[in-house]
C-alpha positions in Angstrom: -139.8 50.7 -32.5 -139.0 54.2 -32.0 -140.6 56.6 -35.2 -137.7 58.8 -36.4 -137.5 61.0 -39.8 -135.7 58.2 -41.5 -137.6 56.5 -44.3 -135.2 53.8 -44.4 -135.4 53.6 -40.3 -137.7 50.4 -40.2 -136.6 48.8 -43.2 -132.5 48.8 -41.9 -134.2 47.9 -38.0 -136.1 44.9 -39.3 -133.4 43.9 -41.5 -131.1 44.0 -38.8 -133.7 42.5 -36.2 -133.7 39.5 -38.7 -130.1 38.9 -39.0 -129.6 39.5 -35.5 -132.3 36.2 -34.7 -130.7 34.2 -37.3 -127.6 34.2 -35.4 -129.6 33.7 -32.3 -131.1 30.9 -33.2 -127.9 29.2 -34.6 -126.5 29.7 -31.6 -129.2 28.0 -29.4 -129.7 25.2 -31.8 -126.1 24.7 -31.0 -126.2 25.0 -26.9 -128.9 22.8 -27.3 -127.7 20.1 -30.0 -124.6 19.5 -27.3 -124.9 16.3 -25.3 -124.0 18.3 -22.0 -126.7 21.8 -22.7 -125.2 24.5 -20.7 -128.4 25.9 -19.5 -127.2 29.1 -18.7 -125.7 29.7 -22.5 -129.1 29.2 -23.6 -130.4 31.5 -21.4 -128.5 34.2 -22.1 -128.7 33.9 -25.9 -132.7 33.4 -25.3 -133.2 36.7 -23.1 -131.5 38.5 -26.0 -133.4 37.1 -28.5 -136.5 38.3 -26.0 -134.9 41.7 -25.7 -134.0 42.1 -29.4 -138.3 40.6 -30.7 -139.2 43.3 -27.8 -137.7 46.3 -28.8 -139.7 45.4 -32.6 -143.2 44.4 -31.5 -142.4 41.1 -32.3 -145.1 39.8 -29.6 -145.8 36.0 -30.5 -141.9 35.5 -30.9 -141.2 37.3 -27.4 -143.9 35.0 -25.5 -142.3 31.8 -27.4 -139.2 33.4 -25.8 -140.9 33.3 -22.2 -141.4 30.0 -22.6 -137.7 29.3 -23.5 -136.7 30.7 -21.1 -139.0 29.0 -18.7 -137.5 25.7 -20.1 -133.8 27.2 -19.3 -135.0 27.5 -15.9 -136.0 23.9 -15.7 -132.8 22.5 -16.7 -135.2 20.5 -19.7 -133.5 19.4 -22.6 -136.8 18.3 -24.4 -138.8 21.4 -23.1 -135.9 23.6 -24.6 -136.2 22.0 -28.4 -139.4 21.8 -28.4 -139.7 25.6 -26.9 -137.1 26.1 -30.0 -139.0 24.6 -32.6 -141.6 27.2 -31.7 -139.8 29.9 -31.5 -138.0 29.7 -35.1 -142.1 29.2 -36.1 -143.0 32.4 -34.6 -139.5 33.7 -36.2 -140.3 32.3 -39.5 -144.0 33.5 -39.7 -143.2 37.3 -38.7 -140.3 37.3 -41.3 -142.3 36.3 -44.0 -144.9 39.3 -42.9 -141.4 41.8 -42.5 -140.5 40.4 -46.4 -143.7 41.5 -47.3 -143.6 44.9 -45.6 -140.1 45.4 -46.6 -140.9 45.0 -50.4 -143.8 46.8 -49.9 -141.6 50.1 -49.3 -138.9 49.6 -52.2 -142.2 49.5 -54.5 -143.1 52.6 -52.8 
């Protein structure tokens, strides 16, 4: 994340970071809920999400994003839920520590 003379800079980023992966993620559950996945839908929606955790520092949710990806690649159903799964657990874990942070500066 790029420092700026903002206060509110990483507050409205993360915020927007979050919302931004909660569409994501609705969006790959439902490429890959759909009896026919189309690989390349989930691709593109995983390379932003990768972009997106990238351009935050979000490290553990960008690898679970490399392996996604990788499962994209391989045409793998099973590899892409279960490469999901993970990635809305890295999601979930680095949103709770944003909540934190976030509240953090409105007490401040």
């Amino acid at each position: 994340m790029k420092k700026t003379n903002q206060p509110d800079y990483a507050v409205r980023a993360v915020t927007s970071y979050c919302m931004s992966a909660q569409n994501l993620f609705t969006q790959l559950t439902d490429h890959i809920n759909q009896e026919n996945v189309d690989f390349h839908q989930v691709n593109v929606s995983a390379r932003e999400l990768f972009e997106q955790s990238n351009s935050v520092g979000a490290a553990h949710v960008k690898h679970a994003c490399v392996e996604l990806l990788h499962a994209c690649e391989e045409n793998d159903k099973d590899y892409c839920s279960k490469t999901l799964y993970w990635t809305k657990n890295e999601f979930s874990q680095l949103k709770r520590k944003f909540e934190t942070v976030v509240q953090w500066q409105s007490d401040v």
